[in-house]
Every structure is written in C-alpha cells, then in structure tokens.
C-alpha positions in Angstrom: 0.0 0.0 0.0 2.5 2.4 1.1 4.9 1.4 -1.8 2.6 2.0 -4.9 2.1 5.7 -2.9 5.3 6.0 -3.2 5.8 5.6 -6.6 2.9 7.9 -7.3 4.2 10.6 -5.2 8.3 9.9 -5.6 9.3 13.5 -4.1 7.6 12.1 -0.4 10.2 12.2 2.4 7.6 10.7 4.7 4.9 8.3 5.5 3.0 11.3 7.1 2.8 12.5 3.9 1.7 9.6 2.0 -1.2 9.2 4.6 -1.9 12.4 4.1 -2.5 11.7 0.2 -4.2 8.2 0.8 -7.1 10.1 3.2 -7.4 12.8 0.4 -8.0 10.3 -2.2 -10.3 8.5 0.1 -12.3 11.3 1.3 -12.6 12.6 -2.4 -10.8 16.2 -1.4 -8.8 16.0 -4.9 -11.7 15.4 -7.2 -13.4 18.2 -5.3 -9.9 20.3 -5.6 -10.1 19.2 -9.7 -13.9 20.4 -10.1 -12.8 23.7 -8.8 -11.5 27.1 -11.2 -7.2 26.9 -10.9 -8.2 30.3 -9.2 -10.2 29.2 -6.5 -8.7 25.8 -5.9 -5.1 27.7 -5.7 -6.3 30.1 -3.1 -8.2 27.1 -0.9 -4.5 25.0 -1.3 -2.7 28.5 0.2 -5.0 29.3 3.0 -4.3 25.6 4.2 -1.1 25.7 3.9 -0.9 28.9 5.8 -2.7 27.3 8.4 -1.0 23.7 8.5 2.5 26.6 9.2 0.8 28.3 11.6 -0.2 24.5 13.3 3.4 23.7 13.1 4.8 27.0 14.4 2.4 26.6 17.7 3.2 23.0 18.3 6.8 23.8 17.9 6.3 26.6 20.2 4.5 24.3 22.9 6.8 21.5 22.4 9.9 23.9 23.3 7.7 25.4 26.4 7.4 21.9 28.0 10.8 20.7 27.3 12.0 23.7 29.1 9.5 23.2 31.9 11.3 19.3 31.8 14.6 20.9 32.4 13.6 23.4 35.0 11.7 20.8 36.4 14.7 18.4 36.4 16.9 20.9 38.1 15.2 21.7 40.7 14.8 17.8 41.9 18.8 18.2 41.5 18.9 21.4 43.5 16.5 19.6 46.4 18.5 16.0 46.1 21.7 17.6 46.7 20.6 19.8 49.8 19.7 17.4 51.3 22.8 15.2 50.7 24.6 17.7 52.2 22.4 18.4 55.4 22.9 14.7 55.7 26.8 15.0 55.4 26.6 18.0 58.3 24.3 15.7 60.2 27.0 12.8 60.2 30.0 15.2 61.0 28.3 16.8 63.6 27.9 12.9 65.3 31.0 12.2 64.8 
C-alpha cells in the first residue's frame, strides 16, 4: 500500500505525507480540488497551507515550552536531592 504511494508521489520524504495523500484520495478532497476554477482551488491549497505553518509554528512553540518546563523541572529535583545530601553529610559530622 505504502509502496505504490510511493511511486505515485516519488518526491515524499515521509509516510505522514503519504497518509496524508491516501485520506485525500479516500475522502474525495482532490476530485473536489479538480472540479474547482485553478483560481479558486489555488487560493483554498494556500489558505491551508498557511494554516497547517501556523499548526506547526504553535506546536513547535508548545513542544519547546514543556521541554524547558522538563529541564527546569529536572533541576530543581537536582537542586532539592543535593541539599539534602549535604544536610545529611553535616548531620553525620556533627555525630561524629
């Protein structure tokens, strides 16, 4: 299946993009694209690619917000795990 998509569409670098094609084909978007003026059908492919960027810009956007919140997060178990290594170290000299 996903090898005679890939001869149809040889310029695909992705299987995301080759499911994207199958469900077009499926849900009859490119006939409805073909019935269409070159006009109109041109300005319906750009507004969706505008939006499909702006979808990737946001998720990029998110993506980088919670790997930071990972790291911050991450750094602070570090911060709290070695303060209380050393109050445990002061503890133990202190006894000795």
């Amino acid at each position: 299946m996903f090898c005679a998509a890939k001869q149809q569409a040889v310029n695909a670098r992705s299987i995301c993009y080759l499911l994207c094609k199958m469900r077009a084909q499926e849900n009859k978007t490119l006939d409805y694209l073909d019935g269409l003026e070159k006009k109109e059908s041109d300005n319906i492919l750009m507004q969706v690619i505008q939006v499909g960027q702006k979808q990737r810009r946001k998720r990029k956007i998110k993506q980088n917000e919670q790997e930071d919140d990972k790291l911050k997060n991450s750094r602070q178990e570090r911060q709290l795990l070695e303060k209380s290594r050393r109050r445990n170290l002061k503890l133990l000299t202190y006894h000795i």
